[in-house]
N, C-alpha and C positions, 0 to 999 in steps of 0.2 A: 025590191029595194030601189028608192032616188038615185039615177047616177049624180054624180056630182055636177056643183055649179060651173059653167065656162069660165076660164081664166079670162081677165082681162086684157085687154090690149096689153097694160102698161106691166103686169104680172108676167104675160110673154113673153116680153121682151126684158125684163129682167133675167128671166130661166135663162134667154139665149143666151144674155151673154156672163153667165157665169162663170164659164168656165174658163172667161176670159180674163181675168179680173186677178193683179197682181198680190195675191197672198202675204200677209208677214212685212207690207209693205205700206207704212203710213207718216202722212206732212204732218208736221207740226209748225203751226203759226205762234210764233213769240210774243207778246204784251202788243195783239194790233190793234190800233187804236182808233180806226173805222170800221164802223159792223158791217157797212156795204164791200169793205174791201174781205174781210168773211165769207158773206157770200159768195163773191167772184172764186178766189181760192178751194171754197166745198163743191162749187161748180166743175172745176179744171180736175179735182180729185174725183168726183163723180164720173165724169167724162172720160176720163184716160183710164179709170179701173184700178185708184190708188185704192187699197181696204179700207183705210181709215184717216180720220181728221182729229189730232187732239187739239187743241186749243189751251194756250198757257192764256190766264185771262186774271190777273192780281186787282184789278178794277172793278170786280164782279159786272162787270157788264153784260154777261150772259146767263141765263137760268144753269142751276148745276146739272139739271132732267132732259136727258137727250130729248127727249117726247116733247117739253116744253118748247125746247128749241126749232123744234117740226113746227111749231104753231105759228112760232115767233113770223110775223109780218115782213120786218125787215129782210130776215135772213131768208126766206121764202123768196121775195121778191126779185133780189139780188142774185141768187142764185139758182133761180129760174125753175124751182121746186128742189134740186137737189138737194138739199137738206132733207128734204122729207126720205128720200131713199137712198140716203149717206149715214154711217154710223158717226158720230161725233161726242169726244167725253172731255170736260172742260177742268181745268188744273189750277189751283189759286197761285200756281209759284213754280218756276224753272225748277228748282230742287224737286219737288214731288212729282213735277214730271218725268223727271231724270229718275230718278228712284222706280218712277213703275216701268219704264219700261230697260231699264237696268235688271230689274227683278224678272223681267219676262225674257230676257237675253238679248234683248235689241240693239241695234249695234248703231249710233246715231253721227249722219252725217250734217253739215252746216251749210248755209248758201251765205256769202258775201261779193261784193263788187271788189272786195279788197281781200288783200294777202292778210292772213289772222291767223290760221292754224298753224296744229306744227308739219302736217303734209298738205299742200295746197295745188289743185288742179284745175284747168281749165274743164266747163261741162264735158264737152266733147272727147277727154282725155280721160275720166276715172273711168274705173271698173265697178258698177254698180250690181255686179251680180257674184261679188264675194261674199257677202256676205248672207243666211240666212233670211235674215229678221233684220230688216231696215229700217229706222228712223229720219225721216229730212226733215231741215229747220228750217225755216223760213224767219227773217228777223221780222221788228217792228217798223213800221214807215219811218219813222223819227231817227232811230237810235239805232237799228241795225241790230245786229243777233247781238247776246250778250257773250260777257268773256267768259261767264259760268257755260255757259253751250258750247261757246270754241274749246275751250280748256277738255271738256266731259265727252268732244269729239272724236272720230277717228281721222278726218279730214276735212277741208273747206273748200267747196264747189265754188269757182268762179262763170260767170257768162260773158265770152270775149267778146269785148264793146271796141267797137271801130268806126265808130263816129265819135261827134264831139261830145253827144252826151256817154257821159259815164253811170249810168245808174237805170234801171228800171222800176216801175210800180209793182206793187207785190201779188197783184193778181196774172201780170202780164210774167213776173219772174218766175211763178209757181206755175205756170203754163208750160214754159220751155223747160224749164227744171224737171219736173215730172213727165214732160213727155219724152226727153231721152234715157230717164231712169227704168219708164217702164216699158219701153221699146226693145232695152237688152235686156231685163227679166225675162219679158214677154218672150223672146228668141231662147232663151235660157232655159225658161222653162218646155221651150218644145223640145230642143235636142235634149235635155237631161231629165227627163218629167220622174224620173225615178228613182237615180242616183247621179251625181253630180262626178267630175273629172277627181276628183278624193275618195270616191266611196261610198260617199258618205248620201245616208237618204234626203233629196230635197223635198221638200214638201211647197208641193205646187198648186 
């Protein structure tokens, strides 16, 4: 009998760090309106071990076929291959996003520069490991998250700016945002990989 083919370098090193990799735990980018800032964002998701990328995209500017999207040049480019080993599912409208993953139990939080919600916390201050099944929003460059997102939220994530500029780019916000999100998972799931301070089974 052939033993089997050797895993690849890049096969390897996905195995390794699977284990690492925060579960039940995905960005959502709102109506963005540059595909390179796409990329940058599936990169930062890739990188830190978010599960997943939806994409609200009402502009069809993206193929609906994850697979297509692997091909896709730009997004390739931008994000330095991860797309190709990032799962990513593209949404024509806030509402159909909200609905699937409402329907899946996800519980969705908001990123803004400003006060919007009706609970509103600086990064460094929420508790990202209440909830099961996470959702994070990330707005559009333009226009910022919508009121249908803050409204359908549980909270709104601020990043304390102390300088003059007040605002970040959306590849550099979903960078810090997700990396303290899934830092306390990531902790979270080690002390409780089995049941959580309720009882109740986490699934890790």
């Amino acid at each position: 009998m052939d033993e089997p083919a050797p895993k690849s370098k890049k096969r390897q090193r996905a195995d390794k760090i699977k284990p690492y990799r925060c579960k039940n735990l995905i960005a959502v980018i709102e109506d963005p309106h540059d595909i390179k800032n796409i990329g940058t964002v599936v990169r930062n998701v890739n990188a830190l071990g978010v599960e997943k990328t939806y994409i609200v995209d009402p502009r069809k500017a993206l193929p609906d076929d994850w697979q297509d999207m692997r091909e896709n040049k730009s997004l390739s480019s931008t994000s330095v291959s991860a797309i190709k080993w990032s799962f990513v599912k593209r949404f024509e409208s806030t509402e159909a996003c909200l609905q699937h993953l409402e329907k899946n139990r996800f519980v969705s939080i908001v990123t803004s520069p400003h006060v919007k919600g009706h609970n509103n916390f600086l990064l460094n201050e929420g508790d990202y490991t209440q909830y099961a099944k996470l959702a994070v929003w990330f707005g559009s460059e333009s226009r910022g998250i919508s009121d249908l997102a803050v409204k359908r939220s549980e909270m709104c994530v601020s990043i304390p700016m102390l300088g003059m500029i007040e605002s970040l780019n959306l590849g550099t916000t979903s960078g810090i945002v997700l990396y303290e999100i899934t830092k306390q998972r990531r902790e979270y799931m080690r002390k409780y990989k089995y049941k959580n301070r309720r009882g109740r089974k986490y699934i890790a």
